[in-house]
C-alpha positions as CSV (number, residue, x, y, z in Angstrom):
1,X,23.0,-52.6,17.7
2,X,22.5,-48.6,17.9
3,X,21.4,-47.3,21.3
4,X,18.4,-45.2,21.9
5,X,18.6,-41.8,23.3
6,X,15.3,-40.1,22.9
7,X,11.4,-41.4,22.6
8,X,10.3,-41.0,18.9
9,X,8.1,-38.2,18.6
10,X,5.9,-40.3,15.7
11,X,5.0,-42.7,18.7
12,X,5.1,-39.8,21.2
13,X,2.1,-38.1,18.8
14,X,0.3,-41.8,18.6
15,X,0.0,-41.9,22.1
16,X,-1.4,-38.9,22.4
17,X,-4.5,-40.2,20.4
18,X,-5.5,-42.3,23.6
19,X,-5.1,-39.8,26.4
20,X,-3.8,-42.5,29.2
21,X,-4.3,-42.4,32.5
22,X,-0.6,-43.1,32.9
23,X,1.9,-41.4,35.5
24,X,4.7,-39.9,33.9
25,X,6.9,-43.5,34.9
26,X,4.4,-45.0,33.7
27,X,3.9,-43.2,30.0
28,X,8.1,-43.3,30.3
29,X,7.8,-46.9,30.7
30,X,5.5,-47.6,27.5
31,X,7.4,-45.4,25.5
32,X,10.4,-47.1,26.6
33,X,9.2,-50.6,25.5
34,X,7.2,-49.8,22.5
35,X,10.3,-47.6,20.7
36,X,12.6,-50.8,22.0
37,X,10.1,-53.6,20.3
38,X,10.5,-52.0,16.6
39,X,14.5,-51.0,17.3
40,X,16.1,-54.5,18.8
41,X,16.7,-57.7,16.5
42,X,16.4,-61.2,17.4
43,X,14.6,-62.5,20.6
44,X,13.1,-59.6,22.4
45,X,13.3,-60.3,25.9
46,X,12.6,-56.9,28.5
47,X,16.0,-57.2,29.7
48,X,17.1,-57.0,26.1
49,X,14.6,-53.8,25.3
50,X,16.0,-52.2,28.5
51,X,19.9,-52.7,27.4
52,X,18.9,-50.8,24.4
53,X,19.0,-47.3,26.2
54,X,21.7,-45.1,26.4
55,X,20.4,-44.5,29.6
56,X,18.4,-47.7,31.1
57,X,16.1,-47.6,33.8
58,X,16.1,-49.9,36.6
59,X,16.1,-53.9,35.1
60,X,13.7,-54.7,38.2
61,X,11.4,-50.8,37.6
62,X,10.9,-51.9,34.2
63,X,9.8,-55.6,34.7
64,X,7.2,-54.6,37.5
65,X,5.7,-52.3,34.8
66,X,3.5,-55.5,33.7
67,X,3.3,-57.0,36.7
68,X,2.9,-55.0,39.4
69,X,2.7,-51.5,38.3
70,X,-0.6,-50.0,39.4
71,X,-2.7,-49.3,36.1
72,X,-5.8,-51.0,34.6
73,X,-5.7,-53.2,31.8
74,X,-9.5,-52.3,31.2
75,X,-9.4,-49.2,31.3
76,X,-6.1,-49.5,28.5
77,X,-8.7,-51.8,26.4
78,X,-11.3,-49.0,26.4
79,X,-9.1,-46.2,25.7
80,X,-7.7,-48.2,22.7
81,X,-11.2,-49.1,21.3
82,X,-12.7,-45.6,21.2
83,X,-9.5,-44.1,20.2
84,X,-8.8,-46.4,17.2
85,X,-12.3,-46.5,15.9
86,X,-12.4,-42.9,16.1
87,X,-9.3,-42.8,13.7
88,X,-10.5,-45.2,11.2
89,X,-13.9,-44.0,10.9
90,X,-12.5,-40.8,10.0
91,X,-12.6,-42.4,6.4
92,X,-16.4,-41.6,7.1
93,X,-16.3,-37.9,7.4
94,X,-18.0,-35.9,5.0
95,X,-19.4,-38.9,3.5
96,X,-22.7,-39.0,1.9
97,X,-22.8,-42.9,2.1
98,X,-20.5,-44.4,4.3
99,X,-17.7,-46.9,3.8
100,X,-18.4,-50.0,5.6
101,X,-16.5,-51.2,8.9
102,X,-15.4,-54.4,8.6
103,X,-14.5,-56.7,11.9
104,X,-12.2,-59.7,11.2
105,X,-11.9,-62.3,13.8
106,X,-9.1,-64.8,14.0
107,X,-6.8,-66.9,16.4
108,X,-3.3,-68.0,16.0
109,X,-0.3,-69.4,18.6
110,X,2.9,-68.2,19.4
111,X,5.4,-71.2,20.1
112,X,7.5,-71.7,23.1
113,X,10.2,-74.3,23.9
114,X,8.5,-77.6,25.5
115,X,11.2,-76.4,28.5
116,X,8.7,-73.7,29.3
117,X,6.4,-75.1,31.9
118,X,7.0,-72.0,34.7
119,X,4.8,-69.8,32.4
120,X,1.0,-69.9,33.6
121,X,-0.2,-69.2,29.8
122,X,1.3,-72.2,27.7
123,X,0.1,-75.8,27.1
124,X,0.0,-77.7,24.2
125,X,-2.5,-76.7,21.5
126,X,-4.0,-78.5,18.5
127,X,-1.8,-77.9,15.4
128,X,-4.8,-76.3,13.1
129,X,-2.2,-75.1,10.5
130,X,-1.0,-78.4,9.4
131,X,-4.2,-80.2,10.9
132,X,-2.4,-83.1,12.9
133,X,-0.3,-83.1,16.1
134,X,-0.2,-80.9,18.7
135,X,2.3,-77.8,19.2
136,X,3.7,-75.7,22.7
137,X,3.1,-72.4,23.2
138,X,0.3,-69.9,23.9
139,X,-2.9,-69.7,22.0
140,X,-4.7,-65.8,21.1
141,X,-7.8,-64.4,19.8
142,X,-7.1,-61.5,17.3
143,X,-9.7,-58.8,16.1
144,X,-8.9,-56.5,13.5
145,X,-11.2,-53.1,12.2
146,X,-11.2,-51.4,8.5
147,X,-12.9,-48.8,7.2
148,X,-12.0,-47.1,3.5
149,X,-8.0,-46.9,3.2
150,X,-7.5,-47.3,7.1
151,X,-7.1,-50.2,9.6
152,X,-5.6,-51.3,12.8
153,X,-5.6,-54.3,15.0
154,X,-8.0,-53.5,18.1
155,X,-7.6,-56.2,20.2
156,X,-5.2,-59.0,21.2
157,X,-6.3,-61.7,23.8
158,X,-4.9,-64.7,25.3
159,X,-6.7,-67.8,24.9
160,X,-6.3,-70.4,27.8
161,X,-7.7,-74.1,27.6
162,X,-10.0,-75.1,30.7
163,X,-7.5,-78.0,32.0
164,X,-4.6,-74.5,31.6
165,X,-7.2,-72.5,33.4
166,X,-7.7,-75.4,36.2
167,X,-4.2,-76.3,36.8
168,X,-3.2,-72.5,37.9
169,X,-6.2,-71.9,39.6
170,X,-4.9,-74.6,41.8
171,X,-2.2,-72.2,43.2
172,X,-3.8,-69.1,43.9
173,X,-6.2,-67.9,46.1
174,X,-10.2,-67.8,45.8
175,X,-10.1,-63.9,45.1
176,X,-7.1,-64.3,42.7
177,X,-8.7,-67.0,40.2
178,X,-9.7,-66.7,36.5
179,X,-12.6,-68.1,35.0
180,X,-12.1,-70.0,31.8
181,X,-13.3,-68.2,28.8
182,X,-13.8,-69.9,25.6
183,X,-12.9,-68.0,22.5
184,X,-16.6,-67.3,21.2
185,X,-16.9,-65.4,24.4
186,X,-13.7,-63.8,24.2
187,X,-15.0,-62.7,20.9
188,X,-18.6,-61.9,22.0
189,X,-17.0,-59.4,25.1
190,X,-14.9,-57.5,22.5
191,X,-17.9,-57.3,19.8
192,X,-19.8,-55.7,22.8
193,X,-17.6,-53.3,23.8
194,X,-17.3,-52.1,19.8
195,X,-20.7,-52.5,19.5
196,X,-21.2,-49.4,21.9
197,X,-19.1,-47.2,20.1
198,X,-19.9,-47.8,16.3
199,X,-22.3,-45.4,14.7
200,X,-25.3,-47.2,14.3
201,X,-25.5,-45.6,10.5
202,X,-22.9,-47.5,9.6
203,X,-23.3,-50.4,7.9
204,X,-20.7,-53.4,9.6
205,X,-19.5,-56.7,8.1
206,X,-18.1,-59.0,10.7
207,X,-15.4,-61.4,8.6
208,X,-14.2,-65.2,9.7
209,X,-13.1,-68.3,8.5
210,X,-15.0,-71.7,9.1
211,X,-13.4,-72.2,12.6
212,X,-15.6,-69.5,13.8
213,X,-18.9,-70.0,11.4
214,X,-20.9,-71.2,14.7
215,X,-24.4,-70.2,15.2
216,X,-23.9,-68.5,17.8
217,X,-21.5,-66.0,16.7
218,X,-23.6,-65.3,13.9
219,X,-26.7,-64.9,15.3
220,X,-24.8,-62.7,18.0
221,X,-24.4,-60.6,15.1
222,X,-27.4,-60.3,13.3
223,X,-29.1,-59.4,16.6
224,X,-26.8,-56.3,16.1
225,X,-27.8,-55.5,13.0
226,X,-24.8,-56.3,11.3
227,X,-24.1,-58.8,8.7
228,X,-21.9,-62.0,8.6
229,X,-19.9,-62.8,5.4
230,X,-17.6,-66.3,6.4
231,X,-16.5,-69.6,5.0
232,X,-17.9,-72.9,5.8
233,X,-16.7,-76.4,6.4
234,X,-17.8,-78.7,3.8
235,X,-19.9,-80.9,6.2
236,X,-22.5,-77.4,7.1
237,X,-25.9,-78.5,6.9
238,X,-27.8,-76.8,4.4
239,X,-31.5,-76.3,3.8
240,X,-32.2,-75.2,0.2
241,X,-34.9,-72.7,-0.7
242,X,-37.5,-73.8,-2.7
243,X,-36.6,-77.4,-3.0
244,X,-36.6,-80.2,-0.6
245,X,-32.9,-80.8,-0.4
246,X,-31.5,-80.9,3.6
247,X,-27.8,-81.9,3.8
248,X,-23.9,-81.3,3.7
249,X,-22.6,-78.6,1.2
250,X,-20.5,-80.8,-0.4
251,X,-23.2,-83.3,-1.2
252,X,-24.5,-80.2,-2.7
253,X,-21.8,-79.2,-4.9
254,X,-21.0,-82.7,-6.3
255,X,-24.6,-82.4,-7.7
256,X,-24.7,-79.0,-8.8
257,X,-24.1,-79.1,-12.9
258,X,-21.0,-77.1,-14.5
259,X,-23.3,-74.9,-16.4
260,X,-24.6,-73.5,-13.0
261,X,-21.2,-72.2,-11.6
262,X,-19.7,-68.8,-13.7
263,X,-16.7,-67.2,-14.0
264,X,-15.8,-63.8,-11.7
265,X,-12.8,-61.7,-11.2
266,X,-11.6,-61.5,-7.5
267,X,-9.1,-58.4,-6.7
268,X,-6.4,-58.5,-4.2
269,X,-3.9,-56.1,-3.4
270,X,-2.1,-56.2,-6.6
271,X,-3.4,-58.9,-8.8
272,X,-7.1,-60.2,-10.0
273,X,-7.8,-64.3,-9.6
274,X,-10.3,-66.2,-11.5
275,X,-12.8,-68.4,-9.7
276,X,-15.9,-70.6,-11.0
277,X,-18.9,-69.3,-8.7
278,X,-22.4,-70.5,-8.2
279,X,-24.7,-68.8,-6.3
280,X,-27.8,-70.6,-3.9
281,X,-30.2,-69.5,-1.4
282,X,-31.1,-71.5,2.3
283,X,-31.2,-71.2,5.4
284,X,-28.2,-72.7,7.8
285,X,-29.2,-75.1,10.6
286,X,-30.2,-73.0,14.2
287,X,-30.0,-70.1,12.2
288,X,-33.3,-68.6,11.4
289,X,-32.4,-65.9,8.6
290,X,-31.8,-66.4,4.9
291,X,-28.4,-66.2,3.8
292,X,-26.7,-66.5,0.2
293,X,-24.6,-70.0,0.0
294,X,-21.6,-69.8,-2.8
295,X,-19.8,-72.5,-4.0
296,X,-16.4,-71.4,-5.0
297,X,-14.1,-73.8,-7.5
298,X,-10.6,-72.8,-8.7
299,X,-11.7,-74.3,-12.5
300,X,-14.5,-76.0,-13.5
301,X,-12.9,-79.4,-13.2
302,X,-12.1,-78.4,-8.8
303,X,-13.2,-81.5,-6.8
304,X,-12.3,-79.7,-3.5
305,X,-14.3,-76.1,-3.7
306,X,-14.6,-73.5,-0.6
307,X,-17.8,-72.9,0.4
308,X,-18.4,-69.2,1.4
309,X,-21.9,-67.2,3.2
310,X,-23.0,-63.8,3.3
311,X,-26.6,-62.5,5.2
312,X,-26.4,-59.4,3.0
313,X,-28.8,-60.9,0.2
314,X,-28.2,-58.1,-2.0
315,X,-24.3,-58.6,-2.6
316,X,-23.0,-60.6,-5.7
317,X,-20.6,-63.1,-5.5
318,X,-18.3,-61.2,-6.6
319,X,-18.6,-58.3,-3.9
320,X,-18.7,-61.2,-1.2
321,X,-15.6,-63.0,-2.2
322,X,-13.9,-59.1,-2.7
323,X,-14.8,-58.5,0.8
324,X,-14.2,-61.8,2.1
325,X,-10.4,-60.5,1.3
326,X,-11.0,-57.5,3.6
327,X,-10.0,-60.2,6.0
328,X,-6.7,-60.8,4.9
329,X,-4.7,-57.9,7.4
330,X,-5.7,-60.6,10.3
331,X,-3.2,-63.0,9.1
332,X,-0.8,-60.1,8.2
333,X,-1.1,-59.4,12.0
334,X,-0.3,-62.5,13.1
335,X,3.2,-62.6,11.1
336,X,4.2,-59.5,12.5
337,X,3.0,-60.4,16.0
338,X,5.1,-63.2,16.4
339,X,8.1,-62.3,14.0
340,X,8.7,-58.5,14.4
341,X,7.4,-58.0,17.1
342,X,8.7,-61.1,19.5
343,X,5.1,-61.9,20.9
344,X,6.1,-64.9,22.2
345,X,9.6,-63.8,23.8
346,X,7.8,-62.8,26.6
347,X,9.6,-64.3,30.2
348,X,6.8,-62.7,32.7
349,X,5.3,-65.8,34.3
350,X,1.7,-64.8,35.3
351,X,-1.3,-64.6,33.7
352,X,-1.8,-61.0,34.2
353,X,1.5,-59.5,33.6
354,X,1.6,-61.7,30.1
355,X,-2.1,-60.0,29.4
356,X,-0.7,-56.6,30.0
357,X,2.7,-57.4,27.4
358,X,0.1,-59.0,24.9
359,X,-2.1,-56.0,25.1
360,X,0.7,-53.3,24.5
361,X,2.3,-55.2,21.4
362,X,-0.9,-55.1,19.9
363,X,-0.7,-51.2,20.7
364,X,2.8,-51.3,18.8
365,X,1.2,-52.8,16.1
366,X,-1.6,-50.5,15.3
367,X,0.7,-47.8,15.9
368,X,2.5,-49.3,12.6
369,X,-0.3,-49.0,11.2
370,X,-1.5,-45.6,12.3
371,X,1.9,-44.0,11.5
372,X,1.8,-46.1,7.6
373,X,-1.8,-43.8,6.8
374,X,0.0,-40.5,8.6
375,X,2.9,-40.4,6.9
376,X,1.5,-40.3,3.6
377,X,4.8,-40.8,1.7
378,X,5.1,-43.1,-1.5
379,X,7.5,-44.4,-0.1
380,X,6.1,-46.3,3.0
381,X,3.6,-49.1,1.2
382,X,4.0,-51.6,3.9
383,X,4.8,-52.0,7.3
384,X,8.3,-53.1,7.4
385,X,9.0,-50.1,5.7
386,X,7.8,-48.3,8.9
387,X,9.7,-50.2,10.9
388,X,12.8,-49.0,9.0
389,X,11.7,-45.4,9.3
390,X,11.4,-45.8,12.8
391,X,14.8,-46.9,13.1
392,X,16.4,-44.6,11.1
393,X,14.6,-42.0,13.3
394,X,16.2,-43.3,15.8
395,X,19.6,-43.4,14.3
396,X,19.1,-39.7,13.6
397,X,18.7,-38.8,16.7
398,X,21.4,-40.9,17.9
399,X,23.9,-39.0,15.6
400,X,22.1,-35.6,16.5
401,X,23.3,-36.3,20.2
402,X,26.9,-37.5,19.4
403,X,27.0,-34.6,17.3
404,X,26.2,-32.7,20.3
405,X,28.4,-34.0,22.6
406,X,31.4,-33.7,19.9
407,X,30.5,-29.4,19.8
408,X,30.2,-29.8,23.3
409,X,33.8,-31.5,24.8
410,X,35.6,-30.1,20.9
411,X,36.9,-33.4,20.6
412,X,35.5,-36.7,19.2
413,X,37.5,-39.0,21.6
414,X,36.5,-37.1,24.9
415,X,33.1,-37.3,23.4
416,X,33.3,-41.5,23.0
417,X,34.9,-41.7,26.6
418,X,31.6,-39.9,27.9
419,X,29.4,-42.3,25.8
420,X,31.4,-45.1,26.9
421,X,30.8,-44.3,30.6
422,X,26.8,-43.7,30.4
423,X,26.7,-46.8,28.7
């Protein structure tokens, strides 16, 4: 592995976007572990990310930085949210009708070893992805924004079950304890804090699967003006307009005829997919608008369709399915989260301290992101590719310096022997 001798000045520039009410340890600090997180392979522990430096800091300096070190998480949060919604509404400027802003929701957990019971964040979760069992680790909430040709992850939140929340709060004092948040209102606090700094011109499409299809969150929505477009378990009541029907969707769809569904063309990224669609009108229980049900079917012959909703009555169904897949960068967030990024090799032990780390990989991530739009090169398509760019930024440099240090002592031993002893 390659040392690092100098912050790169891509992330230098990216960090300047946010205006941080860091000290200059501080901003050293963050630079530090956000140019170590994209360089280092394998588990990504701080003591790891430190070692990585030609010149380290202190092991102990570097560790307090999340736990001790005297700068507000809030006040991170906000500077992140204007900041980044600044830069992706720039899609908007000049713009006689606006691109859309669309806000996908999501959650996801990060394994840890069943050994790990020191850390204040991990329990044991309910496996959704395979739909049995139960898995260790640390559950999050993850909120992504898009507008045009740009988007970035906006915020990153750790999820803790009430018996988690109620064991800690055992050991720590009355002015030190957390209340337990569910993940609706982890969801509803970030909406509100992007709620006061989107345009109100804008028109916004909030994006989730049928985990988060509650009334609640929709309605929490509409009263913003903005409008839903989700999936929905198979078992949603449904109350159809202008008939009597009241029940499940999918007693609806095994009596809807053949002749009723009709072929569309769904883009993705780099290929089109047919589905069989059919399009109905109702009204959701404890929701009081009207919203546009579609039943989706893979061929005509599907007995297991996806049932989808949008409150924007005007769309087709093939503009809500097309921006249904708007949605699909959350899930590209959560690979990178936990497999290039070494979410979960965190070894901090308190809540806040884990907070902090969770907050600035999701900084690292949108600066992926940020720097994939700035660069503007043919070349970069995806985000590994900026990850390699980075690094061989950082191997330049590297070189540059030896280089250096060769003109310097006129000899490429003396210059190793000097290396040898600042490493």
């Amino acid at each position: 592995m390659f040392k690092i001798v100098a912050p790169t000045k891509a992330l230098a520039n990216f960090l300047l976007l946010f205006k941080l009410n860091f000290s200059e340890p501080q901003m050293r600090h963050l630079r530090n572990f956000m140019d170590a997180l994209l360089s280092c392979d394998g588990t990504k522990t701080i003591a790891k990310l430190n070692r990585l430096f030609l010149d380290p800091t202190d092991q102990s300096a570097f560790t307090d930085f999340f736990t001790y070190s005297p700068w507000s998480l809030s006040e991170l949060r906000q500077q992140m949210y204007s900041s980044l919604v600044r830069w992706v509404l720039q899609e908007n400027e000049g713009a006689i009708f606006p691109e859309p802003v669309y806000i996908s929701i999501d959650d996801s957990k990060s394994s840890k070893p069943k050994t790990s019971l020191h850390f204040e964040v991990t329990d044991w979760h309910f496996n959704t992805a395979e739909g049995q069992g139960y898995c260790y680790g640390v559950a999050f909430v993850t909120v992504h924004i898009a507008c045009g040709n740009r988007s970035t992850p906006i915020a990153l939140r750790v999820y803790l079950r009430q018996n988690t929340v109620r064991r800690f709060n055992r050991r720590r004092g009355k002015g030190k304890r957390i209340p337990f948040k569910t993940k609706y209102t982890l969801v509803k606090e970030i909406l509100n804090e992007l709620a006061q700094i989107l345009p109100k011109e804008v028109p916004v499409y909030v994006l989730f699967d049928s985990w988060y299809a509650s009334a609640k969150l929709i309605t929490l929505c509409r009263r913003r003006g903005w409008h839903v477009i989700c999936a929905l378990k198979h078992n949603r009541i449904i109350r159809m307009k202008g008939t009597k029907y009241s029940g499940p969707l999918s007693k609806l769809a095994h009596y809807t005829r053949n002749r009723d569904f009709h072929p569309i063309m769904v883009k993705s990224s780099d290929s089109s997919t047919r589905y069989w669609v059919c399009c109905l009108t109702g009204y959701l229980n404890e929701i009081k608008d009207e919203v546009s049900i579609f039943i989706s079917k893979r061929n005509p012959k599907d007995r297991k369709p996806k049932f989808f909703m949008s409150t924007d009555l005007s769309l087709s169904a093939q503009e809500v399915l097309g921006r249904y897949t708007r949605r699909w960068p959350v899930e590209v967030d959560h690979l990178y989260l936990k497999i290039r990024l070494g979410l979960g090799d965190f070894r901090l032990r308190s809540y806040e301290g884990i907070s902090r780390y969770f907050d600035l990989v999701c900084l690292t991530l949108a600066y992926l992101y940020w720097r994939r739009v700035e660069e503007k090169s043919a070349d970069i398509k995806t985000l590994s590719d900026v990850i390699a760019l980075h690094r061989q930024n950082q191997q330049e440099a590297l070189l540059r310096a030896f280089g250096e240090q060769v003109l310097k002592h006129g000899s490429v031993e003396r210059a190793m022997d000097e290396w040898r002893k600042a490493a």
